[in-house]
C-alpha positions in Angstrom: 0.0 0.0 0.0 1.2 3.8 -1.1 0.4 6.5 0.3 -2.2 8.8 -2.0 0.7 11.5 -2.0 3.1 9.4 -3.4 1.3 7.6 -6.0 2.4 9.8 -8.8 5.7 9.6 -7.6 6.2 6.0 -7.1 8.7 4.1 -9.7 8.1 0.6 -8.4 6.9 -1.6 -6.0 8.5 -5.1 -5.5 7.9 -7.6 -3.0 11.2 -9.7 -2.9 9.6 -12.7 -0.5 6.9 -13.2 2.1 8.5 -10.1 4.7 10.2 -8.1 2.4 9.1 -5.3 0.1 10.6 -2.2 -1.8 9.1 1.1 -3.0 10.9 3.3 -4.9 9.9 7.2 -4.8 10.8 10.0 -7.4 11.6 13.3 -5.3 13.4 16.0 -5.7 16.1 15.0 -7.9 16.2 11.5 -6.2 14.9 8.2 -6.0 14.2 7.1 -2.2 14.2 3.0 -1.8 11.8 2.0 0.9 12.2 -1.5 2.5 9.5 -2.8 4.6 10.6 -5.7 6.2 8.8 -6.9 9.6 10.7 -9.3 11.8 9.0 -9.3 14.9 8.5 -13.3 15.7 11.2 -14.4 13.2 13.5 -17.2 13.7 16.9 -16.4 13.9 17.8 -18.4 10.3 14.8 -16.1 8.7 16.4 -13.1 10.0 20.0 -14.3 8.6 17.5 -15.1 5.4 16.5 -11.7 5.6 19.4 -10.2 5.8 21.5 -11.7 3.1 18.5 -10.5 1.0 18.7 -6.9 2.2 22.1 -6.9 1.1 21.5 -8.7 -1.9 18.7 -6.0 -3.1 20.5 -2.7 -1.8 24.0 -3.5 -3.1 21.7 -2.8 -6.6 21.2 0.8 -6.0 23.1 3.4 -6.6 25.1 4.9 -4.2 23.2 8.9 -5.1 19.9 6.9 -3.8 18.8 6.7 -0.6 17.9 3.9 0.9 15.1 3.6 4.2 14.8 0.3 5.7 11.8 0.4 8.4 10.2 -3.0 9.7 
């Protein structure tokens, strides 16, 4: 889900697996790179999981982009 004022802005949405998801934002000159990624109640080999995905999907982005990584 996007919020209404970023709807015209938004570039892509991906969901990489079940708990993780990216958005990417146009704004001002820049494209932002939300991560949504809940972990609360994760085993500790999902959150390993999780994080060699993280890494995996933000070593993609360019370093002028800005990267937000909320769970």
């Amino acid at each position: 889900m996007v919020f209404e004022r970023f709807r015209d802005s938004t570039v892509s949405v991906e969901r990489c697996d079940d708990r993780l998801m990216k958005i990417a934002v146009a704004a001002k000159e820049r494209l932002y790179h939300f991560f949504s990624a809940p972990q609360s109640g994760c085993s500790d080999q999902a959150k390993e999981e999780f994080w060699s995905l993280l890494d995996e999907k933000t070593a993609k982005i360019p370093p002028k982009d800005v990267i937000i990584v909320a769970g």
